[in-house]
LUMROTI-897506 format. One line per 3 residues: number of its first residue (from 1); their letters; for each residue x, y, z of C-alpha. Coordinates in Angstrom, 2 decimals. Example, Ala and Ser with C-alpha at 12.3 -4.5 7.8 and 13.67 -1.06 7.14 Angstrom:
<pts>
1> as> 12.30,-4.50,7.80  13.67,-1.06,7.14
</pts>
This chain:
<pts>
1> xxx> 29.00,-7.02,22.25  28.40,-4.31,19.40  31.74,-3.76,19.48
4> xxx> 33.13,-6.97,19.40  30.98,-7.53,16.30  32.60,-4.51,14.68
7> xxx> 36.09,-5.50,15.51  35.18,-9.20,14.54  33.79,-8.04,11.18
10> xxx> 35.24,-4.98,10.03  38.96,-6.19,8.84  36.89,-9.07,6.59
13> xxx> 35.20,-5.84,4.97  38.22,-3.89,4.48  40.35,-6.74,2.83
16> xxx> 37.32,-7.46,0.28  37.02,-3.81,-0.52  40.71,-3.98,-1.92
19> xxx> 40.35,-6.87,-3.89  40.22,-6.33,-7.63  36.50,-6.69,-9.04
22> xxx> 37.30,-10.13,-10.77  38.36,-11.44,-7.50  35.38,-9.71,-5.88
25> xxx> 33.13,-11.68,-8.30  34.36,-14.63,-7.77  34.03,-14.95,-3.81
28> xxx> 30.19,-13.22,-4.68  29.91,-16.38,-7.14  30.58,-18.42,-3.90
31> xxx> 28.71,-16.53,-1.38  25.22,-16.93,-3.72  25.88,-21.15,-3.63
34> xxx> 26.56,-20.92,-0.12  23.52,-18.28,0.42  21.03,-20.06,-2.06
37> xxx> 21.95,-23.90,-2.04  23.37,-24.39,1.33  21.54,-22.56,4.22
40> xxx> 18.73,-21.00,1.77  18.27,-17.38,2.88  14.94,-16.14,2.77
43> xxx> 14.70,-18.12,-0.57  10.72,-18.92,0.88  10.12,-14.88,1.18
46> xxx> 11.29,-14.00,-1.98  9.56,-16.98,-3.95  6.62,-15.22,-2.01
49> xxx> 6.92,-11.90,-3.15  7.52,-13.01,-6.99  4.67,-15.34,-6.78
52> xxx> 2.08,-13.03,-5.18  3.33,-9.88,-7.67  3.93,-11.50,-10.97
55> xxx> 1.31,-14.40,-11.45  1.63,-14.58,-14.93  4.89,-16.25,-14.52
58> xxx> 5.39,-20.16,-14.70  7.26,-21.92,-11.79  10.32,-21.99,-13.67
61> xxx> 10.49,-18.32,-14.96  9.75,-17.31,-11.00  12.61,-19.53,-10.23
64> xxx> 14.86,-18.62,-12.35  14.49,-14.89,-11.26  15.02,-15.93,-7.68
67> xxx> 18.49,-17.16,-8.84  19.32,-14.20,-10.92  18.26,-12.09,-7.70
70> xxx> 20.82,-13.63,-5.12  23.43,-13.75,-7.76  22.29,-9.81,-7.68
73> xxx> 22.28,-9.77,-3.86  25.50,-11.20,-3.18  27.10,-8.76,-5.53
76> xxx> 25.55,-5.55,-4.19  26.80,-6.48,-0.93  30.29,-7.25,-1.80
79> xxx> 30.28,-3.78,-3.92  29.19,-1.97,-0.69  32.14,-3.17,0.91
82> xxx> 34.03,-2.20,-2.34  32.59,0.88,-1.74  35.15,1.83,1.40
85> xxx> 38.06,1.91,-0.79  36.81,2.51,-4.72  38.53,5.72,-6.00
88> xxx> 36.31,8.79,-7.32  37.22,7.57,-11.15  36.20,3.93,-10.74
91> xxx> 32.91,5.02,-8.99  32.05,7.29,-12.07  33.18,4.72,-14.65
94> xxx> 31.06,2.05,-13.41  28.21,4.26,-11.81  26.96,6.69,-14.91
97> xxx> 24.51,9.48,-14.77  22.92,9.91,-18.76  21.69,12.93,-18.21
100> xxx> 23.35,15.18,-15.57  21.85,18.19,-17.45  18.52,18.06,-15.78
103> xxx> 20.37,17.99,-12.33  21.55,21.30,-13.52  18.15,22.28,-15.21
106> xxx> 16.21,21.33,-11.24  19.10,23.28,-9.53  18.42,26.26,-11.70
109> xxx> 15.00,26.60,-10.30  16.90,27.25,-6.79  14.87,25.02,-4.93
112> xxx> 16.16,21.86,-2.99  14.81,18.75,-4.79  13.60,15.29,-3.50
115> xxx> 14.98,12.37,-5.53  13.32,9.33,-4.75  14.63,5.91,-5.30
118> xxx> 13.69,2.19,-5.30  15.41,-0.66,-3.77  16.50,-1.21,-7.21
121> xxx> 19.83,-2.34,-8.98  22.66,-0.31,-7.35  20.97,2.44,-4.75
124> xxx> 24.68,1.86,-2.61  26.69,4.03,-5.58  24.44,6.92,-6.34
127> xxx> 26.73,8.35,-3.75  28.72,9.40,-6.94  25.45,11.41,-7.54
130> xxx> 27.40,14.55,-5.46  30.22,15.04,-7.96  27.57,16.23,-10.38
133> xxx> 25.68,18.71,-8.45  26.11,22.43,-6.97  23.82,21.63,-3.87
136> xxx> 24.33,19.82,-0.71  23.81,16.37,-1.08  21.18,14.76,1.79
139> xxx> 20.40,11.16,2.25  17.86,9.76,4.37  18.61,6.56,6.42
142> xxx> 17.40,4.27,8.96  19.65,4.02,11.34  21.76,0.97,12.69
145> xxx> 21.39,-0.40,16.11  25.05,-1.20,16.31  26.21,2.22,16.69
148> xxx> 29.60,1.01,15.09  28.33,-0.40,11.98  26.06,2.59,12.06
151> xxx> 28.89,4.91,11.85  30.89,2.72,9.27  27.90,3.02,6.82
154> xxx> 28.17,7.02,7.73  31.52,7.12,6.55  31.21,5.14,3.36
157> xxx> 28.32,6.66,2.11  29.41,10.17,2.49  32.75,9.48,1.49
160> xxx> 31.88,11.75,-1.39  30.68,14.45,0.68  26.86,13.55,0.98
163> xxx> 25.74,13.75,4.23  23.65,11.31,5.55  20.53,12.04,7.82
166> xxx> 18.27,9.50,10.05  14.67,9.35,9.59  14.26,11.45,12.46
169> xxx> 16.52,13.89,11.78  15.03,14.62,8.09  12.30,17.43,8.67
172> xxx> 14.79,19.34,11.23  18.02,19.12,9.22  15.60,20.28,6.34
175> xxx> 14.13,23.25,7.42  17.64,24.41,9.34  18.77,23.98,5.59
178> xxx> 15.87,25.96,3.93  16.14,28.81,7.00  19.61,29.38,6.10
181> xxx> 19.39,29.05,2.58  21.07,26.30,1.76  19.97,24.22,-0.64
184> xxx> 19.66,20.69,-1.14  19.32,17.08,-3.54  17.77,15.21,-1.14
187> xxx> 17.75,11.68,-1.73  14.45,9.01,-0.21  14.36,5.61,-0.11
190> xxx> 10.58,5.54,-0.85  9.29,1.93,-1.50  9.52,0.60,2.04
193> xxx> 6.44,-0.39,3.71  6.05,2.01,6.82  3.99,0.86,9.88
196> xxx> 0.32,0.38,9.59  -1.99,3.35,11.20  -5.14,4.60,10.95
199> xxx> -3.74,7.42,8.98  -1.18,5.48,6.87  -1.62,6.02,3.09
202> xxx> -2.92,2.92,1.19  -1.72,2.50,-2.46  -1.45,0.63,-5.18
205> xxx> 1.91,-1.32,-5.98  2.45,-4.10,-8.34  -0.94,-4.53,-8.35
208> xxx> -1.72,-4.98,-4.34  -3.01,-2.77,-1.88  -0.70,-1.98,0.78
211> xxx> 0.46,0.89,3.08  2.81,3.25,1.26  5.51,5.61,2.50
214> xxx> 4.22,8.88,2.25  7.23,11.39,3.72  8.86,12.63,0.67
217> xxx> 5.64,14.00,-0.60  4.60,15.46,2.35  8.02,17.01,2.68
220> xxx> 8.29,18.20,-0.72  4.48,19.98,-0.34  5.18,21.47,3.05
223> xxx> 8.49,23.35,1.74  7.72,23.58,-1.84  10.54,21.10,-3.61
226> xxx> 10.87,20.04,-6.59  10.77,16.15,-7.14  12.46,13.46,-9.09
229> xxx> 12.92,9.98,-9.78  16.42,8.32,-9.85  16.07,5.33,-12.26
232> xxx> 19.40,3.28,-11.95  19.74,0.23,-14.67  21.97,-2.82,-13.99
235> xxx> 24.06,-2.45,-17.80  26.36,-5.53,-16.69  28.07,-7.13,-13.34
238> xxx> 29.84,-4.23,-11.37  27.97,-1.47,-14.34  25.38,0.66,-13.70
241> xxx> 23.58,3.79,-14.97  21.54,6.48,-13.64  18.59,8.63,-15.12
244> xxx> 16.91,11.42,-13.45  13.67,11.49,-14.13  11.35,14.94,-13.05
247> xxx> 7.87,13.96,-11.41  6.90,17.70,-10.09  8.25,21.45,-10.48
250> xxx> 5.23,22.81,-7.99  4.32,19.76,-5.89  0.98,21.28,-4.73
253> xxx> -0.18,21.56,-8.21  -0.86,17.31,-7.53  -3.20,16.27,-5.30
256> xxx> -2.50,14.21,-2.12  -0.78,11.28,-2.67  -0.63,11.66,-6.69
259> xxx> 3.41,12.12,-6.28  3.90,8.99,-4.42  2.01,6.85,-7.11
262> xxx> 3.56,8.51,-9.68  6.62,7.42,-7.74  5.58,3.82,-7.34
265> xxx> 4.61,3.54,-10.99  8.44,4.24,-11.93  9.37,1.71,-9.36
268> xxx> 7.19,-0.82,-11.03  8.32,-0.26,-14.52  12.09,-0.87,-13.62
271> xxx> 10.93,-4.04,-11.77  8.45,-5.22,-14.89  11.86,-4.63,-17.11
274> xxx> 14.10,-6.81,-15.23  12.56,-7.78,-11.94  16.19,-9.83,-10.57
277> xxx> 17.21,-6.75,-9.53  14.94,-5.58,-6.95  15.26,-6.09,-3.45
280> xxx> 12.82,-8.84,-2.83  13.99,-10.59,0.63  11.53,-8.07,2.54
283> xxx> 8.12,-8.63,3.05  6.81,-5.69,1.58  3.39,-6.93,0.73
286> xxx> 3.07,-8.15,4.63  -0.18,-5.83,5.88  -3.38,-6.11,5.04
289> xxx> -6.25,-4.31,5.79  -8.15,-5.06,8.72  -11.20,-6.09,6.55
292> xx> -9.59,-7.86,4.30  -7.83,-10.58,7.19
</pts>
Protein backbone atom coordinates (compact mmCIF):
# COMPACT_ATOMS: atom_id res chain seq x y z
CA UNK A 1 0.00 0.00 0.00
CA UNK A 2 2.99 2.51 0.79
CA UNK A 3 4.12 1.85 -2.33
CA UNK A 4 1.28 2.16 -4.35
CA UNK A 5 0.85 5.59 -2.75
CA UNK A 6 4.34 6.52 -3.90
CA UNK A 7 3.88 5.31 -7.40
CA UNK A 8 0.29 6.91 -7.39
CA UNK A 9 1.72 10.25 -6.21
CA UNK A 10 5.13 10.73 -7.13
CA UNK A 11 4.85 11.50 -11.14
CA UNK A 12 2.05 14.41 -9.99
CA UNK A 13 5.14 15.81 -7.89
CA UNK A 14 7.66 15.56 -10.48
CA UNK A 15 5.56 17.25 -13.33
CA UNK A 16 4.73 20.30 -10.85
CA UNK A 17 8.34 20.63 -9.91
CA UNK A 18 9.08 21.46 -13.70
CA UNK A 19 6.55 23.85 -14.18
CA UNK A 20 7.66 27.44 -14.40
CA UNK A 21 6.87 29.44 -11.03
CA UNK A 22 3.96 31.49 -12.72
CA UNK A 23 2.35 28.31 -13.61
CA UNK A 24 3.21 26.93 -10.18
CA UNK A 25 1.29 29.92 -8.69
CA UNK A 26 -1.43 29.62 -10.42
CA UNK A 27 -2.46 25.84 -9.68
CA UNK A 28 -1.34 27.03 -5.70
CA UNK A 29 -4.04 29.92 -6.38
CA UNK A 30 -6.44 26.94 -7.05
CA UNK A 31 -5.36 24.49 -4.54
CA UNK A 32 -6.00 27.37 -1.51
CA UNK A 33 -9.98 27.76 -3.00
CA UNK A 34 -10.22 24.19 -3.19
CA UNK A 35 -8.31 23.75 0.37
CA UNK A 36 -10.07 26.81 2.12
CA UNK A 37 -13.63 27.18 0.44
CA UNK A 38 -14.41 23.73 -0.62
CA UNK A 39 -13.44 20.93 1.87
CA UNK A 40 -12.04 23.54 4.63
CA UNK A 41 -8.80 22.02 5.95
CA UNK A 42 -8.19 22.46 9.42
CA UNK A 43 -9.60 26.04 8.85
CA UNK A 44 -11.34 25.34 12.72
CA UNK A 45 -7.59 24.58 14.17
CA UNK A 46 -5.99 27.36 12.83
CA UNK A 47 -8.87 29.97 13.66
CA UNK A 48 -8.03 28.28 17.12
CA UNK A 49 -4.57 28.89 17.36
CA UNK A 50 -4.90 32.70 16.08
CA UNK A 51 -7.71 33.26 18.40
CA UNK A 52 -6.21 31.76 21.58
CA UNK A 53 -2.53 33.58 20.71
CA UNK A 54 -3.44 36.94 19.39
CA UNK A 55 -6.64 38.21 21.29
CA UNK A 56 -6.18 41.59 20.52
CA UNK A 57 -7.27 40.92 17.06
CA UNK A 58 -10.94 41.57 15.75
CA UNK A 59 -12.79 38.68 13.93
CA UNK A 60 -11.99 40.06 10.71
CA UNK A 61 -8.19 40.80 11.14
CA UNK A 62 -8.00 36.89 12.55
CA UNK A 63 -9.75 36.01 9.41
CA UNK A 64 -8.11 37.62 7.15
CA UNK A 65 -4.74 36.09 8.41
CA UNK A 66 -6.24 32.65 8.11
CA UNK A 67 -6.61 33.42 4.35
CA UNK A 68 -3.25 34.93 3.90
CA UNK A 69 -1.93 31.65 5.75
CA UNK A 70 -3.37 28.95 3.26
CA UNK A 71 -2.58 31.15 0.38
CA UNK A 72 1.02 30.70 2.30
CA UNK A 73 0.42 26.95 2.79
CA UNK A 74 -0.49 26.00 -0.55
CA UNK A 75 2.57 27.72 -1.90
CA UNK A 76 5.17 26.20 0.43
CA UNK A 77 3.95 22.95 -0.58
CA UNK A 78 3.99 23.38 -4.23
CA UNK A 79 7.70 24.97 -3.77
CA UNK A 80 8.72 21.73 -1.95
CA UNK A 81 7.83 19.88 -4.86
CA UNK A 82 9.66 22.64 -6.90
CA UNK A 83 12.28 21.85 -4.79
CA UNK A 84 13.15 18.25 -6.70
CA UNK A 85 14.13 19.94 -9.79
CA UNK A 86 15.12 23.89 -8.92
CA UNK A 87 18.76 24.45 -10.10
CA UNK A 88 21.55 25.65 -7.47
CA UNK A 89 21.16 29.42 -9.07
CA UNK A 90 17.39 29.68 -8.77
CA UNK A 91 17.55 28.32 -5.15
CA UNK A 92 20.10 31.15 -4.23
CA UNK A 93 18.24 33.86 -6.15
CA UNK A 94 15.06 33.33 -4.50
CA UNK A 95 16.42 31.90 -1.08
CA UNK A 96 19.06 34.78 0.26
CA UNK A 97 21.29 34.63 3.22
CA UNK A 98 22.08 38.71 4.37
CA UNK A 99 24.69 37.95 6.24
CA UNK A 100 26.73 34.81 5.42
CA UNK A 101 29.69 36.46 7.25
CA UNK A 102 28.68 35.35 10.67
CA UNK A 103 28.38 31.70 9.28
CA UNK A 104 32.00 32.23 8.66
CA UNK A 105 32.60 34.26 11.96
CA UNK A 106 30.67 30.80 14.13
CA UNK A 107 32.80 28.42 11.93
CA UNK A 108 35.93 30.23 12.94
CA UNK A 109 35.40 29.33 16.49
CA UNK A 110 35.80 25.52 15.21
CA UNK A 111 32.96 24.31 16.96
CA UNK A 112 29.82 22.66 15.30
CA UNK A 113 26.85 25.05 15.75
CA UNK A 114 23.06 24.46 16.37
CA UNK A 115 20.82 26.63 14.19
CA UNK A 116 17.44 26.54 15.28
CA UNK A 117 14.45 27.36 13.24
CA UNK A 118 10.68 28.02 13.39
CA UNK A 119 7.98 26.65 11.33
CA UNK A 120 8.21 29.93 9.74
CA UNK A 121 8.02 31.31 6.06
CA UNK A 122 10.24 29.01 3.92
CA UNK A 123 12.17 26.34 6.44
CA UNK A 124 11.93 23.76 2.97
CA UNK A 125 14.89 26.06 1.11
CA UNK A 126 17.40 26.75 3.79
CA UNK A 127 18.78 23.67 2.18
CA UNK A 128 20.69 26.34 0.07
CA UNK A 129 22.14 27.15 3.58
CA UNK A 130 25.20 24.38 2.58
CA UNK A 131 26.60 26.33 -0.36
CA UNK A 132 27.67 28.94 2.16
CA UNK A 133 29.40 26.99 4.74
CA UNK A 134 32.85 24.96 5.26
CA UNK A 135 31.14 22.38 7.70
CA UNK A 136 28.95 19.47 7.22
CA UNK A 137 25.57 20.39 6.97
CA UNK A 138 23.06 18.20 9.54
CA UNK A 139 19.35 18.37 9.63
CA UNK A 140 17.18 16.87 12.06
CA UNK A 141 13.88 15.20 10.94
CA UNK A 142 11.02 13.21 11.95
CA UNK A 143 10.80 10.57 10.00
CA UNK A 144 8.01 9.36 7.50
CA UNK A 145 6.03 6.25 8.00
CA UNK A 146 5.90 5.61 4.30
CA UNK A 147 9.36 4.59 3.91
CA UNK A 148 9.08 5.81 0.19
CA UNK A 149 7.99 9.24 0.75
CA UNK A 150 10.46 9.10 3.58
CA UNK A 151 13.26 8.54 1.27
CA UNK A 152 11.93 11.07 -1.43
CA UNK A 153 12.08 13.88 1.23
CA UNK A 154 15.86 12.39 1.91
CA UNK A 155 16.76 13.03 -1.47
CA UNK A 156 15.32 16.47 -1.96
CA UNK A 157 16.47 17.92 1.00
CA UNK A 158 20.00 16.90 0.70
CA UNK A 159 20.11 17.46 -2.81
CA UNK A 160 22.63 20.11 -1.85
CA UNK A 161 24.68 17.89 0.12
CA UNK A 162 23.07 18.30 3.68
CA UNK A 163 22.51 15.26 5.21
CA UNK A 164 19.55 14.63 6.90
CA UNK A 165 19.31 12.77 10.36
CA UNK A 166 16.07 11.28 12.31
CA UNK A 167 15.34 12.30 15.72
CA UNK A 168 16.82 9.26 16.90
CA UNK A 169 19.71 9.25 15.11
CA UNK A 170 20.76 12.99 16.26
CA UNK A 171 22.89 12.45 19.56
CA UNK A 172 24.77 9.30 17.84
CA UNK A 173 25.48 10.80 14.42
CA UNK A 174 26.63 13.83 16.65
CA UNK A 175 29.06 12.59 18.82
CA UNK A 176 30.52 10.02 15.88
CA UNK A 177 30.92 13.57 14.24
CA UNK A 178 32.59 15.36 17.25
CA UNK A 179 34.89 11.92 17.95
CA UNK A 180 36.23 12.20 14.58
CA UNK A 181 36.45 15.73 14.30
CA UNK A 182 34.23 16.65 12.01
CA UNK A 183 32.41 19.46 12.35
CA UNK A 184 29.02 20.48 11.88
CA UNK A 185 25.85 23.38 11.18
CA UNK A 186 23.35 21.52 12.60
CA UNK A 187 20.03 22.60 11.82
CA UNK A 188 16.59 21.97 14.67
CA UNK A 189 13.26 22.36 14.08
CA UNK A 190 12.62 23.67 17.64
CA UNK A 191 9.00 25.00 18.07
CA UNK A 192 7.17 21.68 18.01
CA UNK A 193 5.37 20.66 21.01
CA UNK A 194 7.10 17.34 22.25
CA UNK A 195 5.11 14.82 24.39
CA UNK A 196 4.02 15.72 27.83
CA UNK A 197 6.21 14.09 30.88
CA UNK A 198 6.89 14.63 34.15
CA UNK A 199 10.20 15.96 33.13
CA UNK A 200 9.14 17.90 30.00
CA UNK A 201 10.20 21.60 30.07
CA UNK A 202 7.28 24.08 30.47
CA UNK A 203 7.70 27.53 28.77
CA UNK A 204 6.38 30.41 27.80
CA UNK A 205 5.24 30.96 24.04
CA UNK A 206 3.03 33.57 22.66
CA UNK A 207 2.00 34.15 25.86
CA UNK A 208 0.75 30.41 27.02
CA UNK A 209 2.26 27.89 29.02
CA UNK A 210 3.00 24.83 27.26
CA UNK A 211 5.61 22.00 27.00
CA UNK A 212 8.64 23.10 24.98
CA UNK A 213 11.21 21.15 22.99
CA UNK A 214 14.18 21.14 24.87
CA UNK A 215 16.93 18.89 22.65
CA UNK A 216 18.92 21.46 20.95
CA UNK A 217 19.88 23.00 24.20
CA UNK A 218 20.62 20.07 25.86
CA UNK A 219 22.69 19.01 22.90
CA UNK A 220 24.45 22.14 22.47
CA UNK A 221 25.42 22.09 26.57
CA UNK A 222 26.43 18.46 26.61
CA UNK A 223 29.07 18.99 23.62
CA UNK A 224 29.75 22.58 23.98
CA UNK A 225 28.15 24.22 20.52
CA UNK A 226 27.67 27.24 19.62
CA UNK A 227 23.98 28.33 18.86
CA UNK A 228 22.00 30.36 16.43
CA UNK A 229 18.83 31.44 15.19
CA UNK A 230 17.87 31.21 11.44
CA UNK A 231 15.31 34.03 10.88
CA UNK A 232 13.88 33.50 7.26
CA UNK A 233 11.44 36.54 5.98
CA UNK A 234 8.77 35.96 3.28
CA UNK A 235 10.15 39.31 0.86
CA UNK A 236 7.40 38.31 -1.88
CA UNK A 237 5.60 34.99 -3.45
CA UNK A 238 8.42 32.40 -4.34
CA UNK A 239 11.24 35.20 -2.32
CA UNK A 240 12.72 34.67 0.71
CA UNK A 241 15.64 35.76 2.94
CA UNK A 242 17.66 34.39 5.63
CA UNK A 243 19.45 35.99 8.76
CA UNK A 244 21.56 34.23 11.16
CA UNK A 245 21.15 35.38 14.24
CA UNK A 246 23.89 34.19 17.33
CA UNK A 247 22.04 33.25 20.71
CA UNK A 248 25.26 31.59 22.58
CA UNK A 249 29.20 31.25 21.98
CA UNK A 250 29.56 29.07 25.49
CA UNK A 251 26.09 27.58 26.01
CA UNK A 252 26.76 26.75 29.70
CA UNK A 253 27.39 30.29 30.46
CA UNK A 254 23.04 30.31 30.35
CA UNK A 255 21.24 28.63 32.68
CA UNK A 256 18.84 25.70 31.96
CA UNK A 257 16.41 26.38 29.63
CA UNK A 258 17.47 30.23 29.07
CA UNK A 259 18.59 29.16 25.29
CA UNK A 260 15.34 27.70 24.40
CA UNK A 261 13.36 30.91 25.47
CA UNK A 262 15.67 32.96 23.99
CA UNK A 263 14.86 30.75 21.03
CA UNK A 264 11.12 31.02 21.36
CA UNK A 265 11.27 34.78 21.79
CA UNK A 266 12.80 35.01 18.11
CA UNK A 267 10.10 32.71 17.00
CA UNK A 268 7.52 35.03 18.40
CA UNK A 269 8.85 38.19 16.99
CA UNK A 270 8.80 36.82 13.32
CA UNK A 271 5.21 35.63 14.02
CA UNK A 272 4.13 39.22 15.80
CA UNK A 273 5.69 40.80 12.34
CA UNK A 274 3.68 38.91 9.96
CA UNK A 275 1.91 36.07 11.65
CA UNK A 276 0.37 34.46 7.87
CA UNK A 277 3.37 32.86 7.63
CA UNK A 278 3.65 30.51 10.39
CA UNK A 279 2.64 27.11 10.41
CA UNK A 280 -0.58 27.25 12.29
CA UNK A 281 -2.63 23.93 11.21
CA UNK A 282 -0.95 22.09 14.36
CA UNK A 283 -2.20 22.18 17.62
CA UNK A 284 0.65 23.41 19.31
CA UNK A 285 -1.04 24.94 22.28
CA UNK A 286 -2.93 21.34 22.81
CA UNK A 287 -1.47 20.29 26.60
CA UNK A 288 -2.19 21.63 29.55
CA UNK A 289 -1.10 21.09 32.79
CA UNK A 290 -2.66 18.61 34.84
CA UNK A 291 -3.85 21.34 37.33
CA UNK A 292 -4.90 23.54 35.12
CA UNK A 293 -7.69 20.83 33.21
Amino acid sequence: MQLLAYILVYPLLWMVSILPFRLLYLISDGLYLFLYYIIGYRKKVVYSNLKLVLPNKTEKELKLIQKKFFKHLCDMFLEMAKTMTISEKQLKKRFIIVNPEELKRLESLNKSVILTFGHYASWEWSIVLQNYINFKGLAVYKKLANKYFDKLVRDIRSKFNTDLISTKETIFVINENEAKGIKSIIGFLSDQSPKRTKEVYWGEFMGIETPCFTGAERLAKKLDLSTAFFKVTKIKRGHYKAEIKTLAENPNEYEDYQLTDMFLREVEKQIYEAPEYYFWTHKRWKHKRKSEQ
